[in-house]
C-alpha positions, -999 to +999 in steps of 0.1 A: +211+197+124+182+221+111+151+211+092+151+230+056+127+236+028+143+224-006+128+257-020+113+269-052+137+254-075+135+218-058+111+203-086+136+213-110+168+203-091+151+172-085+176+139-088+160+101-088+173+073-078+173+056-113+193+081-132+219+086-108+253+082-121+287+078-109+308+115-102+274+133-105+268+159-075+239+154-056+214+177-039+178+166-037+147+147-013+149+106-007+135+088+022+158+068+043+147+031+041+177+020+061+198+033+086+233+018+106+254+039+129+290+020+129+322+024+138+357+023+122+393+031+133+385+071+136+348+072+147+320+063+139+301+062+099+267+062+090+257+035+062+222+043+046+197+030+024+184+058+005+152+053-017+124+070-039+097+056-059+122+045-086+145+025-066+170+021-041+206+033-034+234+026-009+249+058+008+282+066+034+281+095+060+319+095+073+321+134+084+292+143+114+278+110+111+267+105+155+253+139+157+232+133+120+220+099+135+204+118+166+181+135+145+168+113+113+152+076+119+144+050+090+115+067+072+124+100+072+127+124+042+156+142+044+176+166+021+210+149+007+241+167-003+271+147-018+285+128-050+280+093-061+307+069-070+314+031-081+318+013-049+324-026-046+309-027-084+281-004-073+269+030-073+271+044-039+264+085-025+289+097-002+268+121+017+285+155+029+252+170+048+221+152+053+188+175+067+160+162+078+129+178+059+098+187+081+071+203+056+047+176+048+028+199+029+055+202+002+058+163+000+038+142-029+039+107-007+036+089-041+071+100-048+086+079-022+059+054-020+044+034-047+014+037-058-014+021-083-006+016-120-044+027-124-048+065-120-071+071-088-093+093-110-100+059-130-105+039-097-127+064-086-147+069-118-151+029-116-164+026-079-189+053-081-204+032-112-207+003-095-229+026-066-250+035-094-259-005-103-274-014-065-310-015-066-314-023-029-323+016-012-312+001+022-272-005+006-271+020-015-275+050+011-250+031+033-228+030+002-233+067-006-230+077+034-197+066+028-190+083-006-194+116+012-177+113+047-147+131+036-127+120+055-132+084+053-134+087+016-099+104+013-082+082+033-095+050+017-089+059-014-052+066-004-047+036+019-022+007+008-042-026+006-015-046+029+017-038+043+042-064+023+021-090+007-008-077-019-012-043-032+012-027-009+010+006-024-010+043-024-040+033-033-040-002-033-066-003-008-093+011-039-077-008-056-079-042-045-116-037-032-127-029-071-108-059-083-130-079-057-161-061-067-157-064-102-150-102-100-178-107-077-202-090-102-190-110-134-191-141-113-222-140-089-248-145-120-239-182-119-249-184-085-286-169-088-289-181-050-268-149-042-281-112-029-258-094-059-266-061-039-254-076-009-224-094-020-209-056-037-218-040-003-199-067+015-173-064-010-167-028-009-168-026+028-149-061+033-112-043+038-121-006+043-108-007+080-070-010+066-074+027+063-072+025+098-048-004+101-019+019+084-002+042+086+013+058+049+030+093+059+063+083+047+067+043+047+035+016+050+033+004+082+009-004+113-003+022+129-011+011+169-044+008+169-036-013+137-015-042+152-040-039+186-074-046+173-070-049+134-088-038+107-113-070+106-127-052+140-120-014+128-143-018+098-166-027+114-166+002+135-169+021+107-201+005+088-218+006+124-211+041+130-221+046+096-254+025+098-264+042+130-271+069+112-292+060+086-328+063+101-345+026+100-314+004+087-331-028+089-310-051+116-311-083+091-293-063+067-266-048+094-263-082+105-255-108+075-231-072+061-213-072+095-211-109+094-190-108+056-169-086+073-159-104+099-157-139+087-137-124+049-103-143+056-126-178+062-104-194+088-111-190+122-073-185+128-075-152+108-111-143+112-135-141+143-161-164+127-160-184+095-180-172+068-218-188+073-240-174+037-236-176+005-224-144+001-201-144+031-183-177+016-184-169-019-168-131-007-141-151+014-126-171-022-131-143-047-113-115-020-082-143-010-081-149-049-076-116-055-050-108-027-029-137-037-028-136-075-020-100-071+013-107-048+022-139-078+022-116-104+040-094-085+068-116-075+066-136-113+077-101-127+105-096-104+117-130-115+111-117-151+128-086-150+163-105-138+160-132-168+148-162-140+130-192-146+118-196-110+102-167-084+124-164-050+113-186-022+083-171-008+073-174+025+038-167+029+035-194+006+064-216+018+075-221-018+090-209-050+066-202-082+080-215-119+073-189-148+075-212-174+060-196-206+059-166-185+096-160-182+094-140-211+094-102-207+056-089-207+042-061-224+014-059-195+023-028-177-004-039-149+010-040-114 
């Protein structure tokens, strides 16, 4: 097995998952999101899960299938060859050659990974406004600091915001952190006992270690130092590296910012410390409210879209959610 380029004329040649249709030949990039050697009365036949961001497909390796599984794993984007057919009621690839492609530098991650419905140009237009409205000097600098590390600034505006459960996608990560912002601003003036500069800081900062946490080359996952120390611990690594240099970052500030950080997810179960200010507790509601309403709106349009009454049982919330009025389609494209 070789690794290939799909060339000049891939773009073009390009097949997705939704308009695939049975007897059409088949040469383009997917991303294996499952993968089962077996074996049958001659051999042995690979059964795969191909996928792209518009969907899912079954596929059948019976030719070369033992020396293809030695070199592609679930995640990889590969090059398939073949033709699709009706099998079981169902449209299925039958894959004659399957090449595992190597050039990252040719692959736009958002075309095998979801991402935002918001365009990141919009996301990014919206948090550097919100910059603009902290009066306190002390957050701001730490807030602009971060603007212009490149590097932390790319990869949190690429990040997923969670692996499975809310705003699992490119981007997500921006995402979800303005929907806490912007809730926290349009709420906080009935609480005047609140530090509003505080409270955005806390807010913006609250998840930004998840763009440690995972890893988003070519499936959302953990990355190790993710699933060891977590990213309540890795941000903050990152605002104290960040504070550290800032010449005379008063230690009251570090402190009650560190402490929203680490106390965000309120229980002690999930957090090192429960949340202990204002803004720390008031951060805690508004960020979980966020985080869950995103995954129920998410799971109430899957429902929607197959004509169902009632969500699938979910587990993270150890029940089933009932559209009621809501079982009607939606025109809200919102994710």
């Amino acid at each position: 097995m070789q690794t290939e380029s799909p060339g000049n004329n891939e773009s073009q040649d390009r097949v997705w998952v939704k308009d695939i249709a049975s007897g059409q030949a088949i040469k383009s990039l997917f991303q294996i999101t499952r993968l089962d050697l077996r074996e049958f009365e001659r051999g042995k036949f690979l059964l795969l899960r191909l996928g792209d961001k518009t969907g899912k497909i079954s596929a059948v390796m019976w030719e070369q299938a033992e020396e293809a599984s030695k070199v592609i794993v679930e995640g990889d984007i590969v090059i398939v060859q073949g033709r699709a057919s009706i099998y079981q009621g169902e449209i299925q690839v039958k894959i004659k050659t399957i090449t595992k492609f190597e050039d990252q530098s040719q692959i736009n991650i958002t075309d095998f990974l979801p991402s935002s419905p918001t365009p990141v140009k919009k996301l990014i237009a919206d948090f550097d406004e919100i910059i603009e409205t902290i009066a306190d000097e002390d957050y701001k600098e730490l807030l602009l600091s971060f603007r212009c590390d490149d590097d932390l600034w790319n990869r949190f505006t690429t990040a997923p915001g969670a692996k499975r459960w809310h705003h699992p996608y490119i981007h997500g990560l921006l995402d979800h952190t303005l929907s806490v912002v912007k809730i926290c601003r349009l709420i906080a003036p009935f609480y005047p006992e609140i530090n509003p500069d505080l409270l955005l800081t806390g807010a913006v900062f609250h998840d930004c270690g998840k763009l440690e946490e995972y890893i988003y080359d070519t499936k959302i996952d953990f990355s190790t130092e993710g699933r060891l120390v977590g990213h309540l611990f890795q941000g903050s690594f990152i605002v104290e590296r960040l504070i550290t240099q800032i010449d005379g970052f008063p230690a009251e500030k570090r402190m009650l910012l560190l402490h929203m950080m680490a106390s965000h997810h309120g229980e002690i179960e999930r957090s090192p410390v429960f949340p202990m200010t204002i803004e720390a507790c008031f951060l805690h509601h508004i960020e979980n409210m966020d985080a869950q309403m995103t995954a129920i709106r998410r799971e109430m349009k899957i429902a929607q879209k197959e004509n169902k009454s009632w969500t699938k049982y979910i587990n993270l919330m150890g029940r089933a959610l009932y559209l009621g009025e809501n079982q009607a389609p939606s025109n809200n494209t919102d994710e």
